[in-house]
LOKOL-257115 format. One record per residue (C-alpha): residue in one letter; x, y, z; residue number from 0. Coordinates in nm, 3 decimals. Example, Ala and Ser with C-alpha at 12.3 -4.5 7.8 and 13.67 -1.06 7.14 Angstrom:
! residues 2
TORDO  residuo        x        y        z  num
TORDO        a    1.230   -0.450    0.780    0
TORDO        s    1.367   -0.106    0.714    1
END
This chain:
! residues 333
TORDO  residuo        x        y        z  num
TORDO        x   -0.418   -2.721   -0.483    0
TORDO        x   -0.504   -2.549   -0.164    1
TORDO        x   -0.569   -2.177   -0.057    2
TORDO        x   -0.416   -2.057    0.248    3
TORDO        x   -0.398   -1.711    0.388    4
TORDO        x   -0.062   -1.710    0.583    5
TORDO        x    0.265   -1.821    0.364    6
TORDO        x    0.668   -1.874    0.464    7
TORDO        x    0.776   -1.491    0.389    8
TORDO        x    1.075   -1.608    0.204    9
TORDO        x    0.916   -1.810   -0.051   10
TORDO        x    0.637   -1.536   -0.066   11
TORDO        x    0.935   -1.280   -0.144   12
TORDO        x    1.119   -1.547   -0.366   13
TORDO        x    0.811   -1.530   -0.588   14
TORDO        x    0.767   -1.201   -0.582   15
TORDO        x    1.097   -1.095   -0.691   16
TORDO        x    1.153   -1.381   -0.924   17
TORDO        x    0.845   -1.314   -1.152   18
TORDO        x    0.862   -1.077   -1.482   19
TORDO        x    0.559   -0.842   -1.304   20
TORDO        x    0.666   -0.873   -0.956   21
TORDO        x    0.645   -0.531   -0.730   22
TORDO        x    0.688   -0.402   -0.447   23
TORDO        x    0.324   -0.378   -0.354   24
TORDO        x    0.247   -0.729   -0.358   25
TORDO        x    0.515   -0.829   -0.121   26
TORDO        x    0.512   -0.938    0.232   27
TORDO        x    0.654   -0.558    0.372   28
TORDO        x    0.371   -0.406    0.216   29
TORDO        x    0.139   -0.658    0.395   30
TORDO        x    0.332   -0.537    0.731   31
TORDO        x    0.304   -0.160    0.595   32
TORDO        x   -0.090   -0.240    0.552   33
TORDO        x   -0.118   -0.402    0.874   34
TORDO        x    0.036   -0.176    1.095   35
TORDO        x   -0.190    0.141    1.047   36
TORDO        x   -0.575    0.241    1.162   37
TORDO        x   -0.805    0.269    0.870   38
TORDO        x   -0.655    0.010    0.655   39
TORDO        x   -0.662   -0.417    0.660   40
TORDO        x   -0.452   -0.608    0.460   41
TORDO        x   -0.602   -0.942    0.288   42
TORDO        x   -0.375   -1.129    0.107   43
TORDO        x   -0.436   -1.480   -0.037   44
TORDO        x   -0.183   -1.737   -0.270   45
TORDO        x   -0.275   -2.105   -0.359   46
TORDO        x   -0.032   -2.372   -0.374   47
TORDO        x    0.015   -2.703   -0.457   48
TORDO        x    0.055   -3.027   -0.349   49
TORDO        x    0.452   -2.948   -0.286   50
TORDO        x    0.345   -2.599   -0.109   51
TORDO        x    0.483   -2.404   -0.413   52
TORDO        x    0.314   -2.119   -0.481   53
TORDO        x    0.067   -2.086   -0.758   54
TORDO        x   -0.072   -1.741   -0.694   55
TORDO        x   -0.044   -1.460   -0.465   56
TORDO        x   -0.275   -1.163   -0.424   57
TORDO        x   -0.282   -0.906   -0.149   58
TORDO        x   -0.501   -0.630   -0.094   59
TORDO        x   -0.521   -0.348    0.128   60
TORDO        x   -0.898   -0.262    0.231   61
TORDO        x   -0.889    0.116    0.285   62
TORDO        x   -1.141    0.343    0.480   63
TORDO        x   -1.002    0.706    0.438   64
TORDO        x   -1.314    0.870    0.622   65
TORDO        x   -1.495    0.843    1.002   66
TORDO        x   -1.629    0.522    1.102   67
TORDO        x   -1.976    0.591    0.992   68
TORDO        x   -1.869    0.673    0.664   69
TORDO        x   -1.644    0.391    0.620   70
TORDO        x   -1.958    0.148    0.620   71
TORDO        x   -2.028    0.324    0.262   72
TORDO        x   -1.659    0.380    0.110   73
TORDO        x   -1.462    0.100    0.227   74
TORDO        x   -1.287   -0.052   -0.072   75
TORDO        x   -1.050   -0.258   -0.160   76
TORDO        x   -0.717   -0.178   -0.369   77
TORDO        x   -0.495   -0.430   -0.583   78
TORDO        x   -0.225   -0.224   -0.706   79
TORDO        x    0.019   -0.491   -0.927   80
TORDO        x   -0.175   -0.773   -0.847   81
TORDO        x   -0.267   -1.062   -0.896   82
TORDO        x    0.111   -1.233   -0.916   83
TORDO        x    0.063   -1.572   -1.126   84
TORDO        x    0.311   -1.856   -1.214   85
TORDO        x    0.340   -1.865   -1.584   86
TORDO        x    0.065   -1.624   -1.594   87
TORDO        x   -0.164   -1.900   -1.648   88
TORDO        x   -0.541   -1.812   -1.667   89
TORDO        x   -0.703   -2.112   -1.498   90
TORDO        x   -0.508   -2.030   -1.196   91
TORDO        x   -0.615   -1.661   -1.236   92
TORDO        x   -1.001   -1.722   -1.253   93
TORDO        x   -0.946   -2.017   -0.973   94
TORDO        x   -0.758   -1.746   -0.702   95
TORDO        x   -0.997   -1.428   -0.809   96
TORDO        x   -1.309   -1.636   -0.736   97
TORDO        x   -1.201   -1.725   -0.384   98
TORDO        x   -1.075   -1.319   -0.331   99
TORDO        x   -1.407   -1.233   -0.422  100
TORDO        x   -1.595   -1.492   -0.151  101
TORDO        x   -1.373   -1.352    0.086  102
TORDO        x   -1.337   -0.944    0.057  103
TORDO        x   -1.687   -0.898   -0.094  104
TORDO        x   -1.835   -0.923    0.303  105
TORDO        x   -1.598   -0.655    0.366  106
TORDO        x   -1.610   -0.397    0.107  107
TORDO        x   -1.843   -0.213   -0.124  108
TORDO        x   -1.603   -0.250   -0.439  109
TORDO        x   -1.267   -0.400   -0.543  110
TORDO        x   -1.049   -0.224   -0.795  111
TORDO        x   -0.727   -0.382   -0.939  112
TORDO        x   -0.479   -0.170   -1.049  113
TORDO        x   -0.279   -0.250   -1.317  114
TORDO        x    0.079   -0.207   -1.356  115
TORDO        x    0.171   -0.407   -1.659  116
TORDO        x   -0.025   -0.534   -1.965  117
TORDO        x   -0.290   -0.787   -1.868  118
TORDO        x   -0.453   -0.911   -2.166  119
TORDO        x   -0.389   -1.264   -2.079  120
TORDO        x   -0.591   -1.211   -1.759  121
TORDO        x   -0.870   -1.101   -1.938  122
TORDO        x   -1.117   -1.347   -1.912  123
TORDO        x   -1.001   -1.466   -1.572  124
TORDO        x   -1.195   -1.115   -1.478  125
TORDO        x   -1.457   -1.129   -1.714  126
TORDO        x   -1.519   -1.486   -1.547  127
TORDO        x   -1.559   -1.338   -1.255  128
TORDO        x   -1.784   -1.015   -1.387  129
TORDO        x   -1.502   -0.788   -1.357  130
TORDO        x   -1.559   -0.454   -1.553  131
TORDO        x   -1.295   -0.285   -1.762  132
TORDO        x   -1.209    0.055   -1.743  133
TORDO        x   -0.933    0.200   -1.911  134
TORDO        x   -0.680    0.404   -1.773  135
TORDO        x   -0.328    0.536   -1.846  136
TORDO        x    0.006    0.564   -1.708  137
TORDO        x    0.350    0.676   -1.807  138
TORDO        x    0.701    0.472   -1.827  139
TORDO        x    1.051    0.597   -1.861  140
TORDO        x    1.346    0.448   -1.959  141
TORDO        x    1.596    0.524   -1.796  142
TORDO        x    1.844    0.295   -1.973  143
TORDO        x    1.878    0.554   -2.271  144
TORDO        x    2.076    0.765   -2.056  145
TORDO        x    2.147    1.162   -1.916  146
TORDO        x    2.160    1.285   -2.264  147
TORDO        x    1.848    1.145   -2.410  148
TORDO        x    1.656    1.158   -2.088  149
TORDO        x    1.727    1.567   -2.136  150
TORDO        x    1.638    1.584   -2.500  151
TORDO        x    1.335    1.372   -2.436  152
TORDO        x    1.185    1.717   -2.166  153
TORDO        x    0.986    1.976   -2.300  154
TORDO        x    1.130    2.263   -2.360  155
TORDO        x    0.943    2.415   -2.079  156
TORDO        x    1.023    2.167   -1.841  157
TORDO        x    1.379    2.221   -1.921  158
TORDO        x    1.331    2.624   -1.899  159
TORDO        x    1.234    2.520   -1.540  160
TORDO        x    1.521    2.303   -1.413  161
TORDO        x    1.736    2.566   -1.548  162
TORDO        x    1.552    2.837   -1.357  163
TORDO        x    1.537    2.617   -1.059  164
TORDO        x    1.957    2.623   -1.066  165
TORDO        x    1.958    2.960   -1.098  166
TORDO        x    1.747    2.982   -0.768  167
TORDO        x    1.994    2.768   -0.575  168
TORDO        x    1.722    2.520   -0.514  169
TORDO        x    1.920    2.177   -0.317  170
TORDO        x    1.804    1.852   -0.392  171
TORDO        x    1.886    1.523   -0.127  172
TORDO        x    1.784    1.162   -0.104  173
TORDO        x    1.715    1.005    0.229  174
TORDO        x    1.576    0.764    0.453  175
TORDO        x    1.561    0.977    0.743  176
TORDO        x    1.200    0.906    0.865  177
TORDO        x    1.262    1.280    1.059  178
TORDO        x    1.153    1.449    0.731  179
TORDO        x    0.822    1.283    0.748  180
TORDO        x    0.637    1.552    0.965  181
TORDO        x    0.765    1.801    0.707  182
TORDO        x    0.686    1.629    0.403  183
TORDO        x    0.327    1.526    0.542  184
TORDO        x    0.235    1.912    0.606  185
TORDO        x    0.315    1.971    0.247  186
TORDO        x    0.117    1.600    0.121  187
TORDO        x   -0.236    1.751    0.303  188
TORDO        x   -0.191    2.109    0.165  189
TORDO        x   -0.152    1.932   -0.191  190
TORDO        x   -0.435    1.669   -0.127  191
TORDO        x   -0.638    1.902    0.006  192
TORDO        x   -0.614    2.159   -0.236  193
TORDO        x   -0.697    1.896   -0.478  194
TORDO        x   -1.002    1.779   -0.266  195
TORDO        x   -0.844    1.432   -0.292  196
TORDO        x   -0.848    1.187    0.004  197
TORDO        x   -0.460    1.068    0.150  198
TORDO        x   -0.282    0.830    0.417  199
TORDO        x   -0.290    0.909    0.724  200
TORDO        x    0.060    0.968    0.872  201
TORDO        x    0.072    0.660    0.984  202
TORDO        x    0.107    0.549    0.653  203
TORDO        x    0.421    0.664    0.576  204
TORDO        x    0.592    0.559    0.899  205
TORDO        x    0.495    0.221    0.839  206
TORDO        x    0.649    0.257    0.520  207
TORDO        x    1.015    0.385    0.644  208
TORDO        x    0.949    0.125    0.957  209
TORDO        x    0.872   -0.222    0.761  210
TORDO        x    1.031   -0.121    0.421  211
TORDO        x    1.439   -0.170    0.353  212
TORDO        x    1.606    0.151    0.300  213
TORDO        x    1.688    0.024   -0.043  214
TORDO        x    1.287    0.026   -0.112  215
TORDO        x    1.177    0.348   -0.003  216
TORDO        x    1.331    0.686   -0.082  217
TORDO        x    1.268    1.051    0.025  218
TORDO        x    1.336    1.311   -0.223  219
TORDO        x    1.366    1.636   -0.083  220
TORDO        x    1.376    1.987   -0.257  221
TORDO        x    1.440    2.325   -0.068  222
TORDO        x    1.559    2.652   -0.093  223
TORDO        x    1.785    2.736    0.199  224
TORDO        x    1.596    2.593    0.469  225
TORDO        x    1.281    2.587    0.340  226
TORDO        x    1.128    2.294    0.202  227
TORDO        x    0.951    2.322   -0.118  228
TORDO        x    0.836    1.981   -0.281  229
TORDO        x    0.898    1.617   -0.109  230
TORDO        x    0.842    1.295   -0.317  231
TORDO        x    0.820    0.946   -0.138  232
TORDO        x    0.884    0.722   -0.344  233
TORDO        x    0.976    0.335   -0.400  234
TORDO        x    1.254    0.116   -0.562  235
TORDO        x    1.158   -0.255   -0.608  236
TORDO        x    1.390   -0.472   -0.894  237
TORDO        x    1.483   -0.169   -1.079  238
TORDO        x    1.185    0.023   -1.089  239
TORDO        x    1.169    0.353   -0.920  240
TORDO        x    0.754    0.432   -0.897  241
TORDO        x    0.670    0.816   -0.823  242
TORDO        x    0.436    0.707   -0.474  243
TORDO        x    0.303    1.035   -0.316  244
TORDO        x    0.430    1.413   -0.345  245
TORDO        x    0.409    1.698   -0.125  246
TORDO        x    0.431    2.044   -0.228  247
TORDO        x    0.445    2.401   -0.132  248
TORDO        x    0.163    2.625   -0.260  249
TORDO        x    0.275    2.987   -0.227  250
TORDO        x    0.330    3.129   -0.555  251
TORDO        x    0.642    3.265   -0.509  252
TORDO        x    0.784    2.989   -0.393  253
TORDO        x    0.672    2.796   -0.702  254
TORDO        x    0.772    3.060   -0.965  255
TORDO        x    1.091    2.900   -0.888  256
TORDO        x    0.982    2.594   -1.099  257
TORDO        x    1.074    2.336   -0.785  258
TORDO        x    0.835    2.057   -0.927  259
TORDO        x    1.034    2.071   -1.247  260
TORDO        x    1.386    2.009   -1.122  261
TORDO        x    1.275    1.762   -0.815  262
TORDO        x    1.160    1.565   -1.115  263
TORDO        x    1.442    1.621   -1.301  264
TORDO        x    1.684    1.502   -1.029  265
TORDO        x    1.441    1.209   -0.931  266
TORDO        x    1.512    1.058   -1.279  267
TORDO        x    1.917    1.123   -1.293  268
TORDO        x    1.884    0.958   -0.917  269
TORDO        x    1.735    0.658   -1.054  270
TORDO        x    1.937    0.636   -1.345  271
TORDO        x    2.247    0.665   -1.142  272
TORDO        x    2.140    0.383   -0.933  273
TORDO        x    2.062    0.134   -1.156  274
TORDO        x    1.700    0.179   -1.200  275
TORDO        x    1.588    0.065   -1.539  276
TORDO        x    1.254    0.250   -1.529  277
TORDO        x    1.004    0.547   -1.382  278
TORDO        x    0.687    0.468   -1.324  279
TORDO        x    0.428    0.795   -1.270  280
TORDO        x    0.142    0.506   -1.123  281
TORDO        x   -0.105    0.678   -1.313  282
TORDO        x   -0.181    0.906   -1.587  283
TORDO        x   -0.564    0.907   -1.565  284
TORDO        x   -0.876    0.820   -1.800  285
TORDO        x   -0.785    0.885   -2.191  286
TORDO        x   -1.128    1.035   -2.247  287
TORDO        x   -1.079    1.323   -1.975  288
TORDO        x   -0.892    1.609   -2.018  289
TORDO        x   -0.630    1.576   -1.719  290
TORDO        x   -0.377    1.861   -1.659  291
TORDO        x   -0.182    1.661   -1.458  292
TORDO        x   -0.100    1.389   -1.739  293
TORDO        x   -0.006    1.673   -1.990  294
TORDO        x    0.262    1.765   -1.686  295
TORDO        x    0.414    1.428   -1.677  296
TORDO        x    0.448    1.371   -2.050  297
TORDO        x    0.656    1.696   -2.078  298
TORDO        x    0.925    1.501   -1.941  299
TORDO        x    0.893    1.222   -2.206  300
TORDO        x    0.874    0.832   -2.201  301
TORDO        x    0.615    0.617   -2.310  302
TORDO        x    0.218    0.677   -2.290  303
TORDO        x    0.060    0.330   -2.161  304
TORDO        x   -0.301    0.186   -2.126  305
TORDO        x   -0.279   -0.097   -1.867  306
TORDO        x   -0.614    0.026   -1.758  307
TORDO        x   -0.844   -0.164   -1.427  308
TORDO        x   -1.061   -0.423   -1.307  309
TORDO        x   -1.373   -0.294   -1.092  310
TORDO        x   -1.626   -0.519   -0.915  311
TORDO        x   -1.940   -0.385   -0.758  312
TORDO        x   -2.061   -0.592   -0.437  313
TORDO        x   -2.305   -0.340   -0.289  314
TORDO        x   -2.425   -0.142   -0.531  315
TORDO        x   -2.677    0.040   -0.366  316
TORDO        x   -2.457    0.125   -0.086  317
TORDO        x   -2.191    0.284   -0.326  318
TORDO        x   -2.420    0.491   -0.456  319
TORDO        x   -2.506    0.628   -0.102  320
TORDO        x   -2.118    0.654   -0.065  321
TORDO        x   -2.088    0.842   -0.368  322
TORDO        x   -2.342    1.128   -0.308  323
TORDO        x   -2.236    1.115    0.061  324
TORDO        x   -1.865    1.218   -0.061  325
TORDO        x   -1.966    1.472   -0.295  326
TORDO        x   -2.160    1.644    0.025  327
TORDO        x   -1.824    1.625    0.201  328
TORDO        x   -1.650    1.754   -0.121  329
TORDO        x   -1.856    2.026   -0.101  330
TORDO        x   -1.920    2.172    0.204  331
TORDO        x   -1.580    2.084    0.333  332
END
């Protein structure tokens, strides 16, 4: 068995699309997406064997949202469906994370895997490697059951919404136009920002439309008359359709119009109609915090998950500075 860094694309995709928990983040367009904007290094790593088949794969995007100076105390990296195994065996696990770690713990403060399926099996491949578990939620939906049950499964306030949202003549679209990304990008840092959350740069998400196959990347537009209201990005990967980032208005009256409920709505009959077998939200945050945004999601049904997330600490005493650094920003920005 060897590590290498650089693999044939084709086999790296083969593997990818071939395993029960491949996704779309750990193939070789999101290593392009990665590579191609400021602010943000790919690392991505596999082991093979004596035949060159792959063994492992694992790529990771280092992200530095803030200035330069900043960056020293926040950079990070992010595993989001990662590590990809064959046969999900647990030697190879431990044997790929410990070489990750040599390599991406002289660039960051912290690593954080993010899981996107159950990972018991990896479990002491992390704990090997003094990973820390921390458990955190997300929400499926099938959208195999169908129109019919997908409705009955809403809230009854989510459906009071979609209605009211007809009523308004609100006009939903799909497309892969990457023209609409100025528009939906003015709507992401309003959101984000409200939120006091940290986002892509726009660079981002015209690597996205630019490495990614029209098939893999969607943008889901509401508006009323000419006005856009609420834009979703979001991805397709082997019948999964994963809610990415969303954009959205923030004048009342525009809202009152419930156009969150019904871009939703008409994100899940989209999927359904095009032979997506599930929704992933791609988070539903902690279980022991109340989160408003999680009580949102579940209103329109599916399945409450704990696939939770590995966290390793290189430079602890940095973090910390990072930490109380950011909560100045937070604060006085």
């Amino acid at each position: 068995m060897k590590f290498v860094q650089e693999i044939d694309r084709l086999k790296w995709s083969h593997f990818i699309h071939n395993h029960s928990n491949g996704n779309i983040f750990q193939t070789p367009e999101m290593y392009e997406v990665f590579r191609d904007i400021k602010n943000c290094e790919p690392v991505f790593l596999a082991l093979i064997d004596r035949k060159n088949e792959i063994l492992g794969v694992l790529l990771a995007q280092i992200q530095k949202f803030y200035s330069e100076f900043l960056s020293k105390f926040t950079a990070r990296s992010v595993i989001l469906g990662g590590p990809i195994i064959k046969d999900n065996d647990t030697e190879i696990g431990k044997i790929l994370l410990k070489k990750f770690d040599e390599i991406i713990s002289k660039k960051v403060i912290y690593s954080q895997f993010r899981n996107l399926w159950c990972t018991k099996y990896y479990k002491d491949s992390f704990s090997n490697c003094y990973y820390n578990y921390e458990e955190h939620l997300n929400i499926l939906i099938d959208l195999t059951i169908g129109e019919e049950a997908l409705w009955k499964g809403l809230n009854k306030s989510r459906k009071e919404g979609i209605r009211k949202a007809r009523r308004n003549g609100l006009i939903f679209e799909a497309s892969n136009s990457k023209d609409i990304i100025p528009t939906f990008y003015n709507l992401l840092k309003m959101t984000y920002k409200n939120a006091k959350l940290p986002y892509p740069s726009i660079d981002f998400f015209y690597s996205l439309s630019k490495n990614l196959s029209p098939n893999n990347i969607k943008f889901f537009t509401l508006r009323k008359e000419n006005k856009f209201l609420v834009i979703l990005v979001a991805l397709v990967f082997n019948r999964c359709l994963y809610a990415y980032y969303i954009g959205r208005i923030l004048d009342n009256n525009y809202l009152k119009m419930k156009p969150v409920d019904s871009l939703y709505w008409e994100v899940l009959l989209w999927g359904l109609k095009n032979g997506c077998k599930t929704f992933d939200w791609l988070g539903a945050g902690k279980p022991n915090q109340e989160y408003g945004v999680r009580r949102f999601k579940l209103q329109f049904g599916g399945k409450l998950v704990e696939f939770g997330r590995y966290e390793k600490v290189y430079k602890p005493f940095l973090m910390k500075l990072g930490k109380f650094g950011l909560k100045l920003k937070q604060k006085f920005s």
